[in-house]
Legacy VTK file of the C-alpha trace (Angstrom):
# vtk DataFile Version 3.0
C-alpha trace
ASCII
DATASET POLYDATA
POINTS 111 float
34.290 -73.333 34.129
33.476 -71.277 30.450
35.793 -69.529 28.591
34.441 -67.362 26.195
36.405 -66.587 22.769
35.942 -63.693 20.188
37.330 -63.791 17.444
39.492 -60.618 18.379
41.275 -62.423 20.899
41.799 -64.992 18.139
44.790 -63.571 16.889
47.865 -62.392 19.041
47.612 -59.394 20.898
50.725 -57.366 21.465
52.619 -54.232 21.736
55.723 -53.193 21.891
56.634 -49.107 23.013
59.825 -47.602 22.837
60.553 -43.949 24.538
62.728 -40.850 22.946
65.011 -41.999 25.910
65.795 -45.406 24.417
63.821 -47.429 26.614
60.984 -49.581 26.005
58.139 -52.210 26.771
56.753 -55.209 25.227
53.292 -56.227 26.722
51.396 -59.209 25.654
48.257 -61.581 26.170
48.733 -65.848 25.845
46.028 -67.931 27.018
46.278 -71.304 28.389
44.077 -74.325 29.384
44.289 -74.011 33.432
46.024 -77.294 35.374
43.324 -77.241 37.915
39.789 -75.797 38.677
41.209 -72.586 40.427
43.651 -71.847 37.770
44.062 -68.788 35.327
43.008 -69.294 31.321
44.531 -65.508 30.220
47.531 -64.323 30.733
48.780 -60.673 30.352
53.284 -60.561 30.321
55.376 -57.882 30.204
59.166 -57.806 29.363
60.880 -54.043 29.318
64.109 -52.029 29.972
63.997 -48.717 31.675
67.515 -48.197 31.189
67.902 -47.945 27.295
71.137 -50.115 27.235
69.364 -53.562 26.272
68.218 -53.768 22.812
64.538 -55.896 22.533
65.653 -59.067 19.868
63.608 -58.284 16.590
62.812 -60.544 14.144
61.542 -62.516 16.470
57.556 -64.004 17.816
58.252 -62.167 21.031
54.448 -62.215 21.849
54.559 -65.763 21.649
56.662 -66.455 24.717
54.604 -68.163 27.990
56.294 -65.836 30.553
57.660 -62.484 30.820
59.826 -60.335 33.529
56.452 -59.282 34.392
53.270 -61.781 34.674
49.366 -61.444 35.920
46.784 -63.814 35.788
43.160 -63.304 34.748
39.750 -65.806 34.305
38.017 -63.612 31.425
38.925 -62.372 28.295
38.039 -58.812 29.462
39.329 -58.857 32.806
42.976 -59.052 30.424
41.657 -57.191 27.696
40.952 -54.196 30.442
44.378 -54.741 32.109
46.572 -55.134 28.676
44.029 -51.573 27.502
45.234 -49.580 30.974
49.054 -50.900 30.833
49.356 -49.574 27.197
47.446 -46.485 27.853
49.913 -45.620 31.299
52.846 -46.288 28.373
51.644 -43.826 26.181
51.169 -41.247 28.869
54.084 -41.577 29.717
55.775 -40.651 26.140
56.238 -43.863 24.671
55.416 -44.675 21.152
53.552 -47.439 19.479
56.087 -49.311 17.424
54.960 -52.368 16.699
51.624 -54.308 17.312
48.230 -52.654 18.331
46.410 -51.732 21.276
42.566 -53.238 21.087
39.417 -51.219 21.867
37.642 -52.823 24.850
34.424 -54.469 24.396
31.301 -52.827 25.396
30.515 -55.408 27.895
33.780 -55.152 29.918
32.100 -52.116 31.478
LINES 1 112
111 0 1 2 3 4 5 6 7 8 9 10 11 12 13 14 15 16 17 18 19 20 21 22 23 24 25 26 27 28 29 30 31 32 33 34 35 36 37 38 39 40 41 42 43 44 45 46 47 48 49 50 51 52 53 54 55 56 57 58 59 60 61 62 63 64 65 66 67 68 69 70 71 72 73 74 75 76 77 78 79 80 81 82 83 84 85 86 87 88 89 90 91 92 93 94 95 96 97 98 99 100 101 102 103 104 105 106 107 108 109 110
């Protein structure tokens, strides 16, 4: 099994939305060594609150965290970079703002 690395998926990869209605949505990439030959390297999480009423913690290396209350599993680098690309692009349709982080362009080859 290969993993490829560029160096864009080097550094962390996050962002965080928030909507005019006080809701919001973190989303963000980890990768791990897989525990056996069938397992998952990348990771995409999410963690959000449609309600408004729960504050995200800032300050903090949210993006850093191994799990979220939302959690898929990938074997490429593009196969999350596509995923984490179409999750923030469905946030921003949907009126939420970039606040903090950045959403990547996709690599020519993941098409």
């Amino acid at each position: 099994m290969t993993t490829q690395t560029r160096p864009l998926l080097q550094s962390p990869i996050f962002a965080h939305f928030t909507h005019p209605d006080g809701s919001w949505y973190r989303l963000w990439i980890t990768h791990s060594i897989p525990k056996t030959e069938r397992g998952h390297p990348w990771h995409l999480h999410a963690t959000y609150d449609k309600s408004g009423t729960l504050a995200p913690v800032a300050g903090t290396r949210w993006y850093e965290q191994t799990y979220g209350m939302a959690n898929w599993d990938f074997g490429s680098d593009d196969d999350v970079l596509v995923s984490f690309r179409a999750r923030a692009q469905e946030r921003l349709d949907h009126g939420y703002e970039l606040r903090e982080g950045a959403i990547p362009d996709l690599p020519a080859e993941a098409f």
